[in-house]
Wavefront OBJ file of the C-alpha trace (Angstrom):
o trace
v 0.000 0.000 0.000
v 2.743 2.469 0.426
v 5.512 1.615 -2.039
v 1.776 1.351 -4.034
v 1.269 4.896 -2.851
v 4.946 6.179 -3.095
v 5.210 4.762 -6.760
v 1.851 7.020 -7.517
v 3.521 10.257 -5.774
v 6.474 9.399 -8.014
v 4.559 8.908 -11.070
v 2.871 11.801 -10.216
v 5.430 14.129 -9.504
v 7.334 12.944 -12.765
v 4.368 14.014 -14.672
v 3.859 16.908 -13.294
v 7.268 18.017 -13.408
v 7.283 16.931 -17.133
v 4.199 18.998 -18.276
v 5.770 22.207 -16.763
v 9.380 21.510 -18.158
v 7.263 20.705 -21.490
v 5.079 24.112 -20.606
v 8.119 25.764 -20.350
v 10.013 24.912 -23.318
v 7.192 25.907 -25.468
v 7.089 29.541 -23.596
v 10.571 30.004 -24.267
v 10.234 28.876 -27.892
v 7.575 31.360 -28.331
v 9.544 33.757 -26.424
v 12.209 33.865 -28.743
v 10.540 33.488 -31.827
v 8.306 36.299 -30.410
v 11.384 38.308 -29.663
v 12.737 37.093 -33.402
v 9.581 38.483 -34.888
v 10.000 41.581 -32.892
v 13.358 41.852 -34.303
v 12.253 41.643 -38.033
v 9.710 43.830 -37.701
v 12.079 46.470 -36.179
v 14.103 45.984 -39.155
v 11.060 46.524 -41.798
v 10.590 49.543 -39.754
v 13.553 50.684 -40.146
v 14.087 49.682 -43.778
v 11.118 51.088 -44.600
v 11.797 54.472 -43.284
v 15.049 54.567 -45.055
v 13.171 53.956 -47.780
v 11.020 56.785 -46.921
v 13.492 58.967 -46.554
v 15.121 58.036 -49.619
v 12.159 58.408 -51.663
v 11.556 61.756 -49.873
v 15.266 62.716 -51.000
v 15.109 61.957 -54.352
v 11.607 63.467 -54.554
v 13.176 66.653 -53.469
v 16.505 66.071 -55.919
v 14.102 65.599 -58.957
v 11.860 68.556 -57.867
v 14.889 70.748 -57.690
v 16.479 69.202 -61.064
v 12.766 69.828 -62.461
v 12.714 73.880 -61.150
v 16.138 74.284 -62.199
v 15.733 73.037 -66.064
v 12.531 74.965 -65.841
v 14.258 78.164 -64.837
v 16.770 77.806 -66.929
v 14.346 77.419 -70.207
v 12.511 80.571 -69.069
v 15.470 82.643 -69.099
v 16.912 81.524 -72.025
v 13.284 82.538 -73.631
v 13.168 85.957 -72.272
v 13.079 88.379 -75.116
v 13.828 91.945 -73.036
v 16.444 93.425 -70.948
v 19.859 91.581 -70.272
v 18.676 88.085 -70.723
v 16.708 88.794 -73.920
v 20.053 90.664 -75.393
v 22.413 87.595 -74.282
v 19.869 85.187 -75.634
v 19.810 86.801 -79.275
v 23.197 86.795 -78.972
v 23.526 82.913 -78.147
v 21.192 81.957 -80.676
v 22.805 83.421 -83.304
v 20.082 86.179 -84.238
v 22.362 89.182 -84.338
v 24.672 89.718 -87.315
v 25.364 93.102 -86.835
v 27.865 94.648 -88.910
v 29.349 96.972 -86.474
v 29.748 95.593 -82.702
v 30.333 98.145 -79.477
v 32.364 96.078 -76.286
v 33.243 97.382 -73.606
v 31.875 97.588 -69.916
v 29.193 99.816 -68.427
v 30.357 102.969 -69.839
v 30.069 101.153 -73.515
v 26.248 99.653 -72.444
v 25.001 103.322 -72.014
v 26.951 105.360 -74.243
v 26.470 103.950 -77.653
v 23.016 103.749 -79.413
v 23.340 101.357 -82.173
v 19.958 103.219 -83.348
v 21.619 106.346 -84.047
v 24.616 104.582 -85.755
v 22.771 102.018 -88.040
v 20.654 105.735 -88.838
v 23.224 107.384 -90.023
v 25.737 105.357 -91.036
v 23.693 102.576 -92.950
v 25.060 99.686 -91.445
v 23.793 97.401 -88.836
v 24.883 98.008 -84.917
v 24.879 96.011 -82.317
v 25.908 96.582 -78.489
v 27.774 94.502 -76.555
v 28.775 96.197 -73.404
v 28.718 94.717 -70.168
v 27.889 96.068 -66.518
v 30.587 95.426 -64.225
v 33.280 94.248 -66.475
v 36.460 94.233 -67.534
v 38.380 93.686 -70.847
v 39.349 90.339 -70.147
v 35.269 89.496 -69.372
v 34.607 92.018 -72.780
v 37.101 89.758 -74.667
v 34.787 86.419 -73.547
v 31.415 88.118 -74.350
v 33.549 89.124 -77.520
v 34.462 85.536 -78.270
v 30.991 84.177 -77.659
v 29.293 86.296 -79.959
v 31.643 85.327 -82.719
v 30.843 81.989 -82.082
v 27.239 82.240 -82.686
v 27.040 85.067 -84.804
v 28.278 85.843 -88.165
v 31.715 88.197 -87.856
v 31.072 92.300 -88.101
v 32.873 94.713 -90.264
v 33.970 96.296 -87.261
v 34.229 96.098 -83.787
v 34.276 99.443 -81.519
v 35.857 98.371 -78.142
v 34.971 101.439 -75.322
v 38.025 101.945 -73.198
v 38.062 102.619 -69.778
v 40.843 104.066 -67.608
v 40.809 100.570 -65.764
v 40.815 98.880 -68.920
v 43.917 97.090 -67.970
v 42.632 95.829 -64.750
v 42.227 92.049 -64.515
v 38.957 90.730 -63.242
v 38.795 90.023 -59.192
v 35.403 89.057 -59.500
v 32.939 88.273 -61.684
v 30.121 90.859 -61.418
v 26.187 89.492 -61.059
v 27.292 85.885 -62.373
v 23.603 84.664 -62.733
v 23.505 86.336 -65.897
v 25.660 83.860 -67.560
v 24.445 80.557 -65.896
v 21.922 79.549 -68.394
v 24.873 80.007 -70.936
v 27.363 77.822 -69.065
v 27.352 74.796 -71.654
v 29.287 77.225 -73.753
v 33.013 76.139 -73.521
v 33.957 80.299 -74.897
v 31.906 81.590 -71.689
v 32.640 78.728 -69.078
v 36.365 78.498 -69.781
v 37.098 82.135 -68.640
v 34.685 81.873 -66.035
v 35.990 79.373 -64.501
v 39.484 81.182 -64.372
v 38.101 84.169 -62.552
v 35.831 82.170 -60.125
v 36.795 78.699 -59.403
v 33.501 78.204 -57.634
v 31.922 78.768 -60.680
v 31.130 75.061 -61.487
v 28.312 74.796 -58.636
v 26.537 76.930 -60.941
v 26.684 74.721 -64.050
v 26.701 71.095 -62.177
v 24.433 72.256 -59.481
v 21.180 72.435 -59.498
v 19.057 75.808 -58.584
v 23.316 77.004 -57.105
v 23.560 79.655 -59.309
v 19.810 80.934 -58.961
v 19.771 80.769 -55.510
v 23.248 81.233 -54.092
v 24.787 83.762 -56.334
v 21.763 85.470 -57.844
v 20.924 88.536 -56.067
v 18.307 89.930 -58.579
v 15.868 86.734 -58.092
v 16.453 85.514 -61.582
v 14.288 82.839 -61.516
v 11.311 84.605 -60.362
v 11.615 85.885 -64.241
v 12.295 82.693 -65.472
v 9.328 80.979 -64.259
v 7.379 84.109 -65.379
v 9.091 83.675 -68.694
v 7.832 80.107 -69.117
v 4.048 81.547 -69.313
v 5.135 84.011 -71.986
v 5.779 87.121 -69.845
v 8.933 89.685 -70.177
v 9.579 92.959 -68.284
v 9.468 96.159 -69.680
v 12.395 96.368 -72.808
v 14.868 98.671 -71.172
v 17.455 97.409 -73.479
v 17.889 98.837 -77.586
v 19.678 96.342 -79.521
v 21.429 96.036 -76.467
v 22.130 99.568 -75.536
v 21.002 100.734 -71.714
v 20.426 103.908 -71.674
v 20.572 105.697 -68.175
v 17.121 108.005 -67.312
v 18.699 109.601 -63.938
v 20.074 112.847 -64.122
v 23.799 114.562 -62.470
v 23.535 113.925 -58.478
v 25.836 114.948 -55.883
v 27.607 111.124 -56.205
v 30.752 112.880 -57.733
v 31.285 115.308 -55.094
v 31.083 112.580 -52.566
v 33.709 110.422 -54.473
v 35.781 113.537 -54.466
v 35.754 114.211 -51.002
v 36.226 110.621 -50.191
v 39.246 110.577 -52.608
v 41.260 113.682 -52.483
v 44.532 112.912 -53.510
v 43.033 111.298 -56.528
v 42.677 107.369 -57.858
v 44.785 105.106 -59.319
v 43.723 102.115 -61.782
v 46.059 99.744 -61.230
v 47.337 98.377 -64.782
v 48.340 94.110 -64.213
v 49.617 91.807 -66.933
v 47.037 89.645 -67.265
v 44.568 93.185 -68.315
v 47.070 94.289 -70.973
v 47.170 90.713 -72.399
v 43.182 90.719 -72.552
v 43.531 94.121 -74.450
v 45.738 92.623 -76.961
v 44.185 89.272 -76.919
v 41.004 90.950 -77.886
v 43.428 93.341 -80.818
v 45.335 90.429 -81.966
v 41.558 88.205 -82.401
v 40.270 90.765 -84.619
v 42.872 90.907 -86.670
v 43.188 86.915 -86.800
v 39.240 87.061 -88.131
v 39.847 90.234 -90.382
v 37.975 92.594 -88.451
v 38.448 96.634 -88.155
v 39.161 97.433 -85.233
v 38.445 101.108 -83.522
v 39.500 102.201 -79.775
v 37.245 104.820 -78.679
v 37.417 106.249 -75.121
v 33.978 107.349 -74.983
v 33.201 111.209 -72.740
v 33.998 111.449 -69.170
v 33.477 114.234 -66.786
v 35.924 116.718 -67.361
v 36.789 116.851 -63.374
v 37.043 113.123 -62.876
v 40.360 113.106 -65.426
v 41.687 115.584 -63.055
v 41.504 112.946 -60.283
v 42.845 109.832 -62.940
v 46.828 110.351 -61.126
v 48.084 107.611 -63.365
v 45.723 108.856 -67.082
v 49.306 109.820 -68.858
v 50.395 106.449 -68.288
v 47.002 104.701 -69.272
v 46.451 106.543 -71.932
v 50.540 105.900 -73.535
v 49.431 102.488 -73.522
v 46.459 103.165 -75.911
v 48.500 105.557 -77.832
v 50.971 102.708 -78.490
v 49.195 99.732 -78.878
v 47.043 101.383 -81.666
v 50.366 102.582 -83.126
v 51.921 99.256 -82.931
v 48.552 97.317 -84.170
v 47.808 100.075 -86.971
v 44.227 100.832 -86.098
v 42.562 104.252 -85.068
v 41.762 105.791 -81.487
v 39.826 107.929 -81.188
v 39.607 109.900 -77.526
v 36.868 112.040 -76.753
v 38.428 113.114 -73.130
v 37.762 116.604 -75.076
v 34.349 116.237 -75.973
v 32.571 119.425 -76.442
v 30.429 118.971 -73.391
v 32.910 116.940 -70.623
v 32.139 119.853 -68.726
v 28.849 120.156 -68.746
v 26.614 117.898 -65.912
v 23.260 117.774 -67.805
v 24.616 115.010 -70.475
v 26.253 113.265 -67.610
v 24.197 110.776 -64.910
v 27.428 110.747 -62.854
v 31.567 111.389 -63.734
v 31.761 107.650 -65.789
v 28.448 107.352 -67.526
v 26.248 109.941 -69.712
v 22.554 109.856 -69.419
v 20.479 109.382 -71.765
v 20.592 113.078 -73.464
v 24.520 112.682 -73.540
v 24.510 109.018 -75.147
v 21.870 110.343 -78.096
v 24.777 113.251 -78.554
v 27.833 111.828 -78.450
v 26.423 108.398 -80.677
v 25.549 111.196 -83.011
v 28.673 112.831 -83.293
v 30.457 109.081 -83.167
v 28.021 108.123 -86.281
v 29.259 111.299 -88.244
v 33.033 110.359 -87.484
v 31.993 106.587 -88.778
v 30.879 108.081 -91.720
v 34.134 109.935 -92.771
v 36.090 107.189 -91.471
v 34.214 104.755 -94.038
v 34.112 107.413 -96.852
v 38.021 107.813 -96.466
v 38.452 103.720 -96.469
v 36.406 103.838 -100.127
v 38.850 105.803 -101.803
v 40.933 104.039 -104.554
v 44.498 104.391 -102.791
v 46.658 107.140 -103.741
v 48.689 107.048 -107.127
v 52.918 106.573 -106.139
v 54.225 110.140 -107.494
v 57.888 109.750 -109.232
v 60.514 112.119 -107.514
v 60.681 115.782 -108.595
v 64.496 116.155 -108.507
v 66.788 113.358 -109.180
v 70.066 113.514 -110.454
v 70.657 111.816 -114.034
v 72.062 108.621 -112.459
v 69.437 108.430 -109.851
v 66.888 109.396 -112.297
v 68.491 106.642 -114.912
v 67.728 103.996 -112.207
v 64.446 104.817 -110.966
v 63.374 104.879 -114.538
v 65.037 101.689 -114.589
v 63.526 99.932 -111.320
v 59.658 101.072 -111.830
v 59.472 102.475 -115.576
v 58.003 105.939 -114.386
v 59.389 108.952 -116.125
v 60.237 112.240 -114.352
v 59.050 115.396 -115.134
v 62.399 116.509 -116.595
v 61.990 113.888 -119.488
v 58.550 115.121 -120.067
v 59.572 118.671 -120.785
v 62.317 117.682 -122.887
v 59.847 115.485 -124.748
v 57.579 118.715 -124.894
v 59.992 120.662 -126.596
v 61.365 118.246 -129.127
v 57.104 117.863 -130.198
v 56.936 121.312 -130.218
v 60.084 122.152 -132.107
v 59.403 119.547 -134.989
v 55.918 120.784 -135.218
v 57.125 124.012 -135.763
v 59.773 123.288 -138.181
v 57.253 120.864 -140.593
v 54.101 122.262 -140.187
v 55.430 126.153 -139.941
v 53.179 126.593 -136.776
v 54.400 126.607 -133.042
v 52.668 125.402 -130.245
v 52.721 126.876 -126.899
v 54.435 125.241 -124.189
v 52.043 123.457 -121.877
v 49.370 122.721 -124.137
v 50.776 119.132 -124.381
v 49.609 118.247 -120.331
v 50.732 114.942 -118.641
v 49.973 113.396 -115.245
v 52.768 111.286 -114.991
v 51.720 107.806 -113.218
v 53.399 104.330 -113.243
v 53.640 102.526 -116.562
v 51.145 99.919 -116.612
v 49.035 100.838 -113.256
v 45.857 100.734 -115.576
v 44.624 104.172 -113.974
v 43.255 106.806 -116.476
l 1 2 3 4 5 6 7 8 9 10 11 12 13 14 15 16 17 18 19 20 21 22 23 24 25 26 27 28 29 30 31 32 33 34 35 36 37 38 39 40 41 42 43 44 45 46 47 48 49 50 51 52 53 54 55 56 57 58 59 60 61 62 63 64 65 66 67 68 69 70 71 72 73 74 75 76 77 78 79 80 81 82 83 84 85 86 87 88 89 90 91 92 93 94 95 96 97 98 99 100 101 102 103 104 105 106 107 108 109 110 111 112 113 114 115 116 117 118 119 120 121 122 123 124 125 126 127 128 129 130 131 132 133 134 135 136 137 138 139 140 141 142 143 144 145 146 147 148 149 150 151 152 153 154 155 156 157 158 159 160 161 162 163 164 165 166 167 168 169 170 171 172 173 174 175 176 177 178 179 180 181 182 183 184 185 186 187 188 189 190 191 192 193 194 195 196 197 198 199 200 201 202 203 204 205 206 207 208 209 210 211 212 213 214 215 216 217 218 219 220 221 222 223 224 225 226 227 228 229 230 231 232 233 234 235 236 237 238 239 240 241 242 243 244 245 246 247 248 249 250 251 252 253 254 255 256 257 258 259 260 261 262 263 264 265 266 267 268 269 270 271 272 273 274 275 276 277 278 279 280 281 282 283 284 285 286 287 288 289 290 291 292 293 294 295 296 297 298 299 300 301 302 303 304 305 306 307 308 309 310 311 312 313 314 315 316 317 318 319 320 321 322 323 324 325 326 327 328 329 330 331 332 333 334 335 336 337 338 339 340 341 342 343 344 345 346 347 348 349 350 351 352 353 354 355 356 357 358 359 360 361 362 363 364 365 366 367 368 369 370 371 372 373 374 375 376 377 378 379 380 381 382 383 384 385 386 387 388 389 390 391 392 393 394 395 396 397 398 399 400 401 402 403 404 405 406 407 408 409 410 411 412 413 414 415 416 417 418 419 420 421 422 423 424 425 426 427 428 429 430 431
């Protein structure tokens, strides 16, 4: 009865001790795969947010890629102001046969109106806010890229003219024209940074662009333009003479000095030697400046030997209007650099009437070579020998032997100088 009853408490306690190891087990199996599940759905949670965020990113990335190809098109499809001048000049719709570079002082100083008036011949201007010649000479280079070449190119010259360029002056107006290699090249050597703009999306509008560009390019893309301010790409400047120049004087009064570096006087004849490489005339002009601002110019001599010689040395005209009839006078000026708008319509007129005795003189048939007036006989035997032209000495003679046979076989005499000659080389086929 006991071992009977002891074998039962055994049994019993086995089993029992059996179902809660075996009740155990199975907890702790669904512990872990509980805690495994927890684990794997941690990680879809996780995954998927990355992928959330990813998809967020690159949401963002192609809205910006979007806005900035958008922008871009608008601007290129302005048609007034700066961006509607630069884009006829990138898509080749210019041809003008006269061209004006230069900076600021060329942009509101030459009215290609006037000139084309008066002179016949189609003007274009080229000049640039802000710039300098070696930024002229890539604006320069562009346009002959896309356009066909002009007759002649006016450059404006400035008394910083041989200045090199520290930095690049509103550079959003070239970013939608930074796939071309003749812009982007020199760019890039003035501002290294300048890549962000053309590999960068919306960098160029919305870092360096101070003017909110691409408010106007949006506008653009729904057909609007501002108000033309620009005439065949002359600027013309509405405000009248302030007290600006008085302030610069007082600020400055032992004068200014423009600084004249290397790499500026090998832009100036970079942009010389390319016109004559593409056969183009070439005309220096230093447009009106306010009398009492040359006073303050401490190094003008200087500048202006350089012009003096590098026309000399290149063989092309310069003209320098530092004397115009009204430097003096403050109501054709908006401040000491720049003419208003009354002084650009005046001085493009009297520029127009020089063009047109400049191109009336180039039309003449050059000058007939005149054979020396006093020789002596061995000199005179070989010139007559080298070029065939015969001096007025033999002419005379030969005028009195005519007239002295006449005489003697027809008994009548003829006086001298009836028989006229303009002597002229032998075989020049003039009249």
């Amino acid at each position: 009865m006991r071992y009977e009853d002891s074998f039962a408490d055994n049994t019993g306690r086995r089993t029992e001790t059996g179902i809660v190891e075996s009740t155990q087990g199975q907890w702790e199996e669904r512990s872990t795969d509980m805690r495994e599940e927890s684990e794997k759905e941690k990680a879809r949670r996780a995954m998927d947010g990355v992928r959330r965020i990813s998809c967020f990113f690159i949401l963002i990335a192609l809205l910006v890629c979007v806005l900035n190809v958008m922008i871009t098109i608008g601007l290129r499809h302005v048609k007034t102001g700066q961006y509607g001048v630069s884009n006829r000049i990138m898509q080749g719709r210019v041809n003008a046969q006269i061209v004006i570079t230069g900076s600021s002082r060329a942009l509101s100083h030459y009215d290609p109106r006037i000139i084309e008036l008066q002179t016949g011949r189609s003007a274009f201007n080229l000049g640039r806010n802000g710039s300098q010649s070696d930024m002229q000479l890539a604006v320069l280079r562009a346009y002959l890229e896309h356009n066909q070449k002009p007759e002649m190119v006016i450059h404006n010259l400035d008394s910083f003219s041989f200045e090199a360029t520290r930095q690049v002056y509103d550079p959003a107006q070239y970013v939608p024209y930074l796939y071309d290699e003749e812009l982007y090249k020199p760019l890039r050597q003035f501002d290294h940074n300048i890549w962000r703009s053309r590999y960068l999306p919306l960098y160029g509008y919305v870092v360096t662009d101070m003017n909110f560009s691409w408010v106007l390019g949006l506008g653009a893309l729904t057909g609007w333009s501002p108000r033309e301010e620009y005439f065949e790409g002359f600027n013309p400047r509405t405000k009248k003479w302030t007290d600006e120049f008085q302030s610069f004087k007082s600020a400055n009064p032992k004068g200014v000095y423009w600084p004249l570096d290397p790499e500026g006087e090998r832009s100036v004849e970079n942009l010389i030697r390319l016109c004559k490489e593409r056969n183009i005339q070439l005309i220096f002009v230093y447009s009106p400046e306010y009398a009492e601002m040359q006073k303050l110019t401490m190094n003008r001599v200087e500048v202006f030997t350089r012009f003096h010689e590098l026309a000399k040395r290149y063989k092309f005209p310069f003209w320098d209007y530092s004397d115009w009839t009204y430097a003096r006078n403050t109501q054709y000026f908006q401040n000491s650099q720049h003419l208003n708008a009354e002084g650009a319509d005046v001085f493009s007129k009297d520029l127009a009437k020089r063009l047109n005795g400049y191109f009336s003189a180039q039309s003449q048939p050059p000058a007939i070579a005149q054979p020396e007036l006093v020789m002596s006989g061995a000199q005179t035997a070989n010139q007559e020998g080298r070029n065939g032209v015969l001096s007025f000495a033999d002419i005379s003679t030969i005028q009195r032997l005519i007239s002295g046979v006449l005489k003697r076989w027809a008994k009548f005499s003829i006086p001298d100088g009836i028989i006229a000659c303009n002597p002229r080389p032998i075989g020049s086929g003039q009249p």
